[in-house]
C-alpha positions in Angstrom: -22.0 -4.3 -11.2 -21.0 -7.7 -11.0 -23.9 -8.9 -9.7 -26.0 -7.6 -12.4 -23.5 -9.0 -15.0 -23.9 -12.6 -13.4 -27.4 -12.4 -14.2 -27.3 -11.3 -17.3 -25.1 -14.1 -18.5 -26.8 -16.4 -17.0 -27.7 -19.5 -19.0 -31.6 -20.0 -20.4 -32.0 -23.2 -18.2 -29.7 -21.6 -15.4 -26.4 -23.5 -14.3 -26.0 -27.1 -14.3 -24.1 -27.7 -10.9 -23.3 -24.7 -7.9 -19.8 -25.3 -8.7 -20.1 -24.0 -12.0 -21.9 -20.9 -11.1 -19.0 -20.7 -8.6 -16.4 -21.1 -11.6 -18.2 -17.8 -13.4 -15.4 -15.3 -13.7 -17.6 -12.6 -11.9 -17.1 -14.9 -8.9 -13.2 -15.3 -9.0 -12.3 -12.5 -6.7 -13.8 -14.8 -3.7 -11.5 -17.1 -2.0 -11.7 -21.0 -1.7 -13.0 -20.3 2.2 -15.5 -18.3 1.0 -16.8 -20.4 -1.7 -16.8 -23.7 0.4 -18.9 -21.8 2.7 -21.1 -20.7 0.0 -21.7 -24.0 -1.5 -24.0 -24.9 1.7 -26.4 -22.2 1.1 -26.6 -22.3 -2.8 -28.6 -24.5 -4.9 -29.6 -24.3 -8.4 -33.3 -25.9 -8.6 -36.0 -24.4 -7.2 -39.2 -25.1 -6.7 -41.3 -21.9 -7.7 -41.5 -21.2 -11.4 -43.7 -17.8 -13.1 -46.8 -17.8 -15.3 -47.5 -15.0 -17.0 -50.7 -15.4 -19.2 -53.3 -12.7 -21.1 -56.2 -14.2 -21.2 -58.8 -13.2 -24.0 -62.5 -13.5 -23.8 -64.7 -11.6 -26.1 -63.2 -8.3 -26.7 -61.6 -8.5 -23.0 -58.7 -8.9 -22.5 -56.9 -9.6 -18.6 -52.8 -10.6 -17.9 -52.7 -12.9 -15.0 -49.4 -13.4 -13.1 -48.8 -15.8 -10.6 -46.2 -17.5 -8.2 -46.1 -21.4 -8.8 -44.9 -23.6 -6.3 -44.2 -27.6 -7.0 -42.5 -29.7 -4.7 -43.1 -32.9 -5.8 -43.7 -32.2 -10.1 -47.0 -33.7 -9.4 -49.0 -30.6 -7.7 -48.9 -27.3 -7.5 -49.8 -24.8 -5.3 -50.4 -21.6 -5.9 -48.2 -19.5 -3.7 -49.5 -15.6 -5.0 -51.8 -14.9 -8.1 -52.4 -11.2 -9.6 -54.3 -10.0 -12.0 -54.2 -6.5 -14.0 -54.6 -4.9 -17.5 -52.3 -5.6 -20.4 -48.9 -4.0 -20.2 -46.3 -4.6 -22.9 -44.0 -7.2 -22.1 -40.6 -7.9 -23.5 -38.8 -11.0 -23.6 -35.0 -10.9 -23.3 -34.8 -14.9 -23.4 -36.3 -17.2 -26.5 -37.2 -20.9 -25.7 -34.6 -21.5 -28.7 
């Protein structure tokens, strides 16, 4: 679908400015109306960001997942944390 394509594509530091996620070609079939009246409900920072650690002690190993929220980039709060065994994890994205 479209919407899954969108995400796909999307850029490793997401987009810049709602105007150019609104200029992505998935997006064209929507009329100017409708993507004025997006543009009030659309934003693209956000203030909850993912860790996903294993942590290693001994022979014991533990993957720890949590919800981060920061609204100030001074604290942070932590807004869900869970913990389970190891699964294997694969990275579609590189920090490159």
């Amino acid at each position: 679908s479209d919407a899954v394509q969108l995400i796909e594509k999307r850029p490793f530091d997401g987009w810049d400015s709602v105007d150019e996620f609104l200029a992505e070609s998935e997006l064209t079939g929507l009329s100017d109306d409708v993507k004025k009246n997006a543009k009030g409900y659309l934003g693209v920072d956000s203030s909850f960001f993912e860790l996903d650690a294993q942590v290693l002690v001994d022979d014991s190993r533990v993957r720890i997942r949590s919800l981060l929220q920061s609204t100030n980039r001074e604290t942070v709060t932590v807004v869900r944390r869970r913990f389970g065994g190891i699964s294997e994890r694969v990275s579609d994205r590189s920090a490159e």
